[in-house]
C-alpha angles and dihedrals in degrees: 000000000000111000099182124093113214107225138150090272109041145304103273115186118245142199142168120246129272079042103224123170097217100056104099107204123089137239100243127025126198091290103068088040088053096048091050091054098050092054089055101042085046088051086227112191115252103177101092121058113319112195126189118196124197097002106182110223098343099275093122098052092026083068082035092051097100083066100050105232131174127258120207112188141178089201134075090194088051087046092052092040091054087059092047084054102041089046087049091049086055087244121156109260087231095055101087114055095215112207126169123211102272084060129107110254130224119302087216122021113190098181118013120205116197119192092202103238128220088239118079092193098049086043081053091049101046091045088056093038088055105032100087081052085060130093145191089264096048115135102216111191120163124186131194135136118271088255092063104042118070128163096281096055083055086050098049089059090045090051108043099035116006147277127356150195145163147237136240103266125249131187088357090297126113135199122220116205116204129186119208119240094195073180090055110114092226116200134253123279105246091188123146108048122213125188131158119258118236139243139278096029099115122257100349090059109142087001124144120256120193113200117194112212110287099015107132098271126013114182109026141021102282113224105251101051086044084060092042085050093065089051125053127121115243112268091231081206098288126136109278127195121211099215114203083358100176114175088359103241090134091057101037082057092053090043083047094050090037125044096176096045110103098217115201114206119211138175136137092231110085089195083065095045094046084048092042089053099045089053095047082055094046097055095042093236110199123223135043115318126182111179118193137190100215143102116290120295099331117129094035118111119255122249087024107121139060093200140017117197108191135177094193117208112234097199131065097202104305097344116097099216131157097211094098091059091049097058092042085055093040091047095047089051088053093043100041119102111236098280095023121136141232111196113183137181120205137147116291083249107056091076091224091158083063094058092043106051073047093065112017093032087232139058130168126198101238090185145340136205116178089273120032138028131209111213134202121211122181122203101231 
């Protein structure tokens, strides 16, 4: 596979992170070609503060870099992979400022590059979060394939910083062009999200969630994680991971159930850890909590932790791709004591039972509804 993207300044080879040979799908897609182009065949200055927002795998800052922009992401693989990219590309590693999204932006943004999200309501968060950064002169361009942009992505732009329009469309990617209204009365940010948890779902039951923009399901339970709820296995005061945990409702229940469990948090979004930690805090949760932005389990000690509770995501952005799921079971298996324990919840469909007989050499079906299972593994 060709792992070099064709742009105005070079050909820099890309590639996703964890770097792995056998994964088929690029780093960069026509969009991003397309957006690149567009900057160089406008002669856009590039001289002042060039923020991207929501670069998918570096691509876009990694062909920037000679002029030094800033990267916001929701993402700690996009943001690794960023500094695989930019080293490859011979950059200086100073080149690129990398901030993620619970970061403060920019004071002053001369040319503002979006990489439309699949997320609305993170797309929301990072424009308001931008908008007083932006002036009069600011050059707004956003990229993402057809597929992606629909007429409230386009509102969104018209409503929190001016006028827009789009591009033809070419190689299934599509430009928006946005012109900033510094006079227009912008709304107020309504991220995060807090809503009040239901009842009959164990210990967290009428608790308080708090979803940052662009964390799976913003505004309710989502359906999964409710039938998860009326399952888990009781903690016995061991040390828990929250796998994926996005806003955290699996781990505050354990926390809620456990007082003496130490429950470790972990997801690769930082928008979900911020969310999983503010809910641990708003529901006073007892007992020790560590909460970490990183990918999977690495970085935790093997042999560390009596049981792992996950929810795996089964997209990467638009691609539907079961190597997420993967990592998070390899790295429970590595990180499991002898006897510990990964319990998962997934749709019907997904085949999880098959991965993991695969890899623990055993899996039991705890419980089953018509759409989702919840699934036992034991590290022999």
């Amino acid at each position: 596979m060709n792992d070099r993207m064709t742009t105005p300044w070079g050909e820099p080879a890309l590639t996703r992170f964890p770097e792995d040979p056998r994964d088929r799908l690029r780093a960069w897609d026509a969009s991003d070609e397309y957006l690149l182009r567009h900057l160089a065949a406008e002669r856009v200055p590039l001289d002042g503060t060039v923020v991207v927002v929501g670069d998918r795998w570096g691509a876009l800052v990694t062909a920037l870099a000679a002029h030094r922009p800033v990267q916001i992401t929701d993402s700690f693989l996009a943001r690794e992979a960023t500094r695989a990219n930019l080293a490859r590309a011979g950059a200086d590693p100073d080149a690129v400022r990398l901030l993620t999204t619970q970061d403060p932006p920019p004071e002053r943004v001369d040319v503002l590059l979006v990489r439309v999200p699949k997320s609305l309501a993170l797309l929301e968060d990072q424009l308001l979060r931008l908008a007083p950064a932006v002036h009069a002169g600011t050059v707004v361009v956003g990229a993402g394939m057809v597929k992606e942009i629909h007429t409230s992505t386009l509102g969104l732009f018209e409503r929190i910083l001016g006028p827009t329009r789009t591009s033809l469309a070419e190689k299934k990617a599509r430009l928006i062009f946005c012109t900033p209204d510094p006079a227009l009365e912008r709304p107020a940010n309504p991220w995060p999200y807090v809503y009040t948890l239901p009842d009959g779902i164990g210990p967290a039951a009428g608790g308080t969630v708090v979803n940052h923009a662009g964390v799976f399901c913003a505004d309710r339970l989502d359906i999964g994680t409710r039938f998860f709820l009326g399952h888990l296995p009781p903690a016995g005061g061991g040390r828990v991971v929250d796998l994926g945990c996005g806003n955290g409702v699996v781990g505050t229940s354990v926390a809620l159930a456990d007082p003496d469990a130490e429950v470790l948090f972990v997801d690769e979004s930082f928008q979900a850890v911020a969310s999983a930690e503010a809910t641990h805090k708003a529901n006073g949760a007892p007992g020790h909590a560590e909460f970490r932005v990183g990918d999977g389990l690495a970085g935790v000690p093997s042999g560390s932790v009596d049981l792992v509770l996950s929810n795996p995501p089964f997209h990467s952005h638009q691609a539907t791709t079961d190597a997420t799921a993967w990592r998070m079971f390899t790295g429970a298996r590595r990180t499991l004591r002898p006897g510990g324990e990964l319990w998962v919840v997934g749709n019907r469909h997904l085949g999880y039972h098959v991965k993991l007989r695969k890899l623990f050499g055993n899996s039991r079906l705890v419980a089953s509804d018509p759409k989702f299972v919840v699934l036992r593994a034991v590290k022999r």
